[in-house]
Structures are given as structure tokens and as C-alpha cells.
N, C-alpha and C positions, 0 to 999 in steps of 0.2 A: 339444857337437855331439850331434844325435840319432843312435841305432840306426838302421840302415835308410836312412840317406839321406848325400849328399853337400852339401858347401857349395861353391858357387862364387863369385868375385865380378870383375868385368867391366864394361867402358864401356858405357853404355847413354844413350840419349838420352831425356829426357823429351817425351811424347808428346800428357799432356794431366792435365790436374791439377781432380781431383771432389772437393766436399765435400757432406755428404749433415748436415744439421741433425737435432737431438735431435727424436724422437717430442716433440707435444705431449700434455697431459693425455687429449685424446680418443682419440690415437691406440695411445696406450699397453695398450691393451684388446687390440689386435691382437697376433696372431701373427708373431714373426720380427721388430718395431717396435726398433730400437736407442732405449736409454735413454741416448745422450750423443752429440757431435758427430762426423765422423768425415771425416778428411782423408785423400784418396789420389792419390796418385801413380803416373799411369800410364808404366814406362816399357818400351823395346825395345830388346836387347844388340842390340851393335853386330856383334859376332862370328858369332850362329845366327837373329837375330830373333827371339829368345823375347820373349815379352812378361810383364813383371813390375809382381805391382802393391800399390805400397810405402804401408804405413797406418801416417801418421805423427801429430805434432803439428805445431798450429797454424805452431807459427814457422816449422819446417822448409818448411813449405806454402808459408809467404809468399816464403820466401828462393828458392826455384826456381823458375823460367819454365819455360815451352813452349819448346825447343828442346835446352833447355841440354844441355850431356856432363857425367854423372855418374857415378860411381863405385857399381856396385850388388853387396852380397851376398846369397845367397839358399840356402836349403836345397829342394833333389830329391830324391824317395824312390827308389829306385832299384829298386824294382820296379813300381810306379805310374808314375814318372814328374811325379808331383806336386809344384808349387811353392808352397811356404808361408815365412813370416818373412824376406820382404823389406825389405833396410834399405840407403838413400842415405847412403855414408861422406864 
């Protein structure tokens, strides 16, 4: 666990699931252009309606739908208030 922040984990519902493909050769010149694939999972705790959003691998992507209740951890900064390292157990 980080300094500075708290871990929570809670029912959350999946809300909508992005993948965003690898920069091709051209685009790779750009700024901010991810160099590999990237699968995310958008979800919302069932409890406060935070919204959390889990970047995972391929499989994990394929195995969840739009709907489903899942199981989410997640680390808050606790003076921020920022959510980072979302992960579906």
C-alpha cells in the first residue's frame, strides 16, 4: 500500500468497457500516442457512485459485460482525493 492514500474495494457495476489500439507507425511521432494496446473498464460503486476506471488485459476485457456486479479495489489519496490502480477481483 501507498503512503498517503487509502485502499478501498466494493460492488461496483460495470458501465461500459473501451479499448483504445496501439499508435501506428505514423502516429507514433505524436505526443502522449500509447505504444501498445489498452483495455479499460469503466466501472460505478454501488455504495457512493464513484466512478472507477480499471486498465486491464485482454482476457479480463473479454470475460466482463456491460452490466455485470463486480468486485472493485482501488487506492484514494487522501488529501487529493485521487483514484488511481483500479483492479476487478
Amino acid at each position: 500500500m501507498l503512503t498517503g492514500c487509502t485502499e478501498t474495494t466494493g460492488e461496483a457495476i460495470v458501465t461500459a468497457k473501451d479499448f483504445t489500439p496501439a499508435a501506428t507507425e505514423e502516429m507514433k511521432e505524436k505526443e502522449g500516442v500509447r505504444d501498445r494496446d489498452q483495455w479499460i473498464i469503466r466501472t460505478r460503486m454501488i455504495y457512493d457512485q464513484r466512478a472507477v476506471n480499471v486498465h486491464c488485459e485482454k482476457d479480463q476485457f473479454e470475460r466482463v459485460n456491460v452490466g455485470d456486479r463486480v468486485t472493485v479495489t482501488y487506492s484514494q489519496g487522501k488529501y487529493t482525493g485521487t483514484i488511481w490502480g483500479g483492479q476487478i477481483r
